[in-house]
Structure formats: structure tokens, C-alpha cells
N, C-alpha and C positions, 0 to 999 in steps of 0.2 A: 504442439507436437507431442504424442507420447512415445513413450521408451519402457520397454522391461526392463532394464537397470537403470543405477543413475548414469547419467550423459560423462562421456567423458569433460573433462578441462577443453580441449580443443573443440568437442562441439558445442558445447556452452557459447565458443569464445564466437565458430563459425556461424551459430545462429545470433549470435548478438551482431556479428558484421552484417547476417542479411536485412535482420531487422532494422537496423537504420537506415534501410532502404524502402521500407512498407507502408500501405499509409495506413490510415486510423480503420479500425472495422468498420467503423459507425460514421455518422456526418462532421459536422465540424465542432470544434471543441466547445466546452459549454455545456455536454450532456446531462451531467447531475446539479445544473444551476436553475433547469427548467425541468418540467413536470411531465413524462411521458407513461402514458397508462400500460401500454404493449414491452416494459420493461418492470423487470422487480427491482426494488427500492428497500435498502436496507440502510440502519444508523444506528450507530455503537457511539456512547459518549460516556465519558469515566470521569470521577475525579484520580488526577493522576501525584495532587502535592497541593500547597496553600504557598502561599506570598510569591514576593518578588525573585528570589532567589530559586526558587522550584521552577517559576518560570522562565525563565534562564537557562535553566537543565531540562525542561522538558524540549525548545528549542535548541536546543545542543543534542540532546537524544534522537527527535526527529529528522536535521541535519542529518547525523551518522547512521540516518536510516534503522535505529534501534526499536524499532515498530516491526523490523522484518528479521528480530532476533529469533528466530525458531527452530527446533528442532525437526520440521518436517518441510521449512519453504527455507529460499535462501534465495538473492538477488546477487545478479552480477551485471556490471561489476559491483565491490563491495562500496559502499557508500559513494558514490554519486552524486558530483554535486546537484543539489536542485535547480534547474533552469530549464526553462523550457527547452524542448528540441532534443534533452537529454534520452535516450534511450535503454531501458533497461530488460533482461531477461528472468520471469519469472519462474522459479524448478521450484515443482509442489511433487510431493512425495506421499503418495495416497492411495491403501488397496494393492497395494504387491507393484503399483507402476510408477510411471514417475510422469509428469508433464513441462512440457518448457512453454513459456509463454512470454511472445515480447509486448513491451509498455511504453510509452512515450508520455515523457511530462509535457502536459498541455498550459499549463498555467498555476502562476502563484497565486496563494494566496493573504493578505494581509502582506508587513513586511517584517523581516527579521528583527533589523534595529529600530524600530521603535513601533509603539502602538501594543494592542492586546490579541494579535492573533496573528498565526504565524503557519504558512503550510503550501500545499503545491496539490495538484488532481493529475494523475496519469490517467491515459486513456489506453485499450489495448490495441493491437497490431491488427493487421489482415492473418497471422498466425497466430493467435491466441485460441483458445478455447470457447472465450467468452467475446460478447460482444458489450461493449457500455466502457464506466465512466468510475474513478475511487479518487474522492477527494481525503486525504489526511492532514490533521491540522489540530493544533493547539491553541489553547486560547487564557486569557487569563479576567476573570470578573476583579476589577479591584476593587468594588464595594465590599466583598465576600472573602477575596484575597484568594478562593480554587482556580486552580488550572486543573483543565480540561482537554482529556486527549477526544478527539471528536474523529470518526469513520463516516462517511456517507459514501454509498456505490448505487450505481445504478446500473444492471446488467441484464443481458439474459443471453441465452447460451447458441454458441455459431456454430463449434462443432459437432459432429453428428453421432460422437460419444457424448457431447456434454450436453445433448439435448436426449438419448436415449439414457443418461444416467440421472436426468435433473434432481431426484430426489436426493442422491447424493450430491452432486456437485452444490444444493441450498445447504446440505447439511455442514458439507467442510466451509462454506464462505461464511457463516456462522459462527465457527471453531478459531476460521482466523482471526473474525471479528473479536472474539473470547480473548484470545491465545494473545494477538497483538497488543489489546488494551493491557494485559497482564504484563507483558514485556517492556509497555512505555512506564507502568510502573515501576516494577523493577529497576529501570533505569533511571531514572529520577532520583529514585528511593538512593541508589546506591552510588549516584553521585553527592547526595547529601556532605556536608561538610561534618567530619567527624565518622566516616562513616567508610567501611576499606569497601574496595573492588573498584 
């Protein structure tokens, strides 16, 4: 859905109600765990901290959904627990308009409390813009001791703005991929022990 301004609070709150009524754009979930050619594929992996303790914060960070700390996108509701079924709506703010897009978490992935990777895939609505698949997830190598903030999406475009704007619509999923990675740092970084914010 777009809007010339941003959405009020109530229709944020009205589109998140209808959206947990919608199904998935696309087929069943699973999208970005197999290879589909008629979709673009994109992957953003950072180091976001080293050892055990950064890993801890970096799943504490993606928990509270600190990957969608931005100044141009914003999810409601605000941090969400990760479970499947959960529904979220996405407002991206881009080019003088704004769009709302709803999400549903398809699956986890790894588990919180124990092992080295940790994270969930939402897939988007029948009212999204896009059609496909965004796995977020952290992980930690313990021979090396980096965590890793890791993106994978697999999308391609259902509206008939985001299919006549595609070249922007690559250019901002790009930016968020930028912009996200910088904010899972950020948040790590500044959970650091010794370290304000």
C-alpha cells in the first residue's frame, strides 16, 4: 500500500489487523532455502563483533528487532516476538511517499539458546509490494570467534509500482541491506560491556 504521507498510528494498526488475515504472495514457505531462477537473490553478510559475549548481544539485538533500527523503515508492532505466524507491517519511506507492507514469520532458524546460529525468515503478504522470501540471522564461527549478521532475500516485485519502478525498488533493498548491517553493528557494538547507550 502507498500513501503521500506517513500512515497514521490507526492505519498502521488497521492494516496490521488485516494482515493477519492474508496469505503469503508466493507458495509455501521455504522460498529462500531453494533456488528459484525467475526471482532476484540477494546476500549481505557482515562481521558484526568476535567471541562469545558479542554473540549473546548480537541475538539479543536481532530479538528486539535492531536490524530494523532506521531512520527511513520502521516495523510495527515494535519488536515482536519471533515465532512463526507472527505478523508484522513494513513502512519504508522513499521518494516523497511512504509504503506499508505486511510480513509474516515463516520459520526459525537455528535456536536461541544453544548452538551458533540464530534467526527467523519472513515472507511477505498478498499486500506487499514485493513478492518472495528475507531470511535474517546471526551466527557465530567458534574456531574464529566472528559473528555474523547474515541477510538473504529472495524477491521480485507484485506491484505494478514496484514492478514499473524496479530499478529503484533494487536500488533501496540494497541500502537496507547497507543500512541494516550498520545498525546490527551498532547494536552490538553499544551493548558492549563498558560501553553507554
Amino acid at each position: 500500500m502507498f500513501f503521500f504521507r506517513r500512515p497514521s498510528r490507526q492505519t498502521i494498526e488497521r492494516v496490521l489487523e488485516e494482515s493477519r488475515r492474508l496469505p503469503l504472495s508466493y507458495g509455501s514457505p521455504g522460498l529462500a532455502r531453494t533456488a528459484h531462477p525467475d526471482f532476484d537473490l540477494d546476500e549481505t553478510v557482515v562481521i558484526v563483533g568476535r567471541g562469545d559475549e558479542a554473540y549473546e548481544r548480537a541475538k539479543t539485538a536481532l530479538a528486539s528487532w535492531a536490524h530494523f533500527g532506521l531512520d527511513w523503515v520502521d516495523i510495527s508492532p515494535r519488536a515482536p516476538p519471533i515465532e512463526p505466524g507472527i505478523v508484522v507491517a513494513v513502512l519504508i519511506r522513499h521518494l516523497g511517499f511512504w509504503s506499508l507492507n505486511g510480513c509474516r514469520i515463516v520459520y526459525s532458524v537455528g535456536d536461541r539458546s544453544r548452538g551458533c546460529r540464530f534467526g527467523f525468515a519472513y515472507g511477505t503478504l498478498s499486500n506487499h509490494a514485493e513478492r518472495g522470501e528475507e531470511i535474517f540471522e546471526v551466527f557465530h564461527t567458534p574456531e574464529t570467534g566472528e559473528v555474523w549478521y547474515r541477510i538473504f532475500a529472495v524477491s521480485r516485485p507484485r506491484a505494478a509500482l514496484a514492478r514499473a519502478g524496479y530499478p529503484i525498488v533494487r536500488a533501496l533493498q540494497a541500502r537496507f541491506r547497507r543500512d541494516s548491517a550498520e545498525a546490527m553493528r551498532r547494536a552490538v557494538d553499544a551493548a558492549a560491556p563498558g560501553r553507554e547507550g
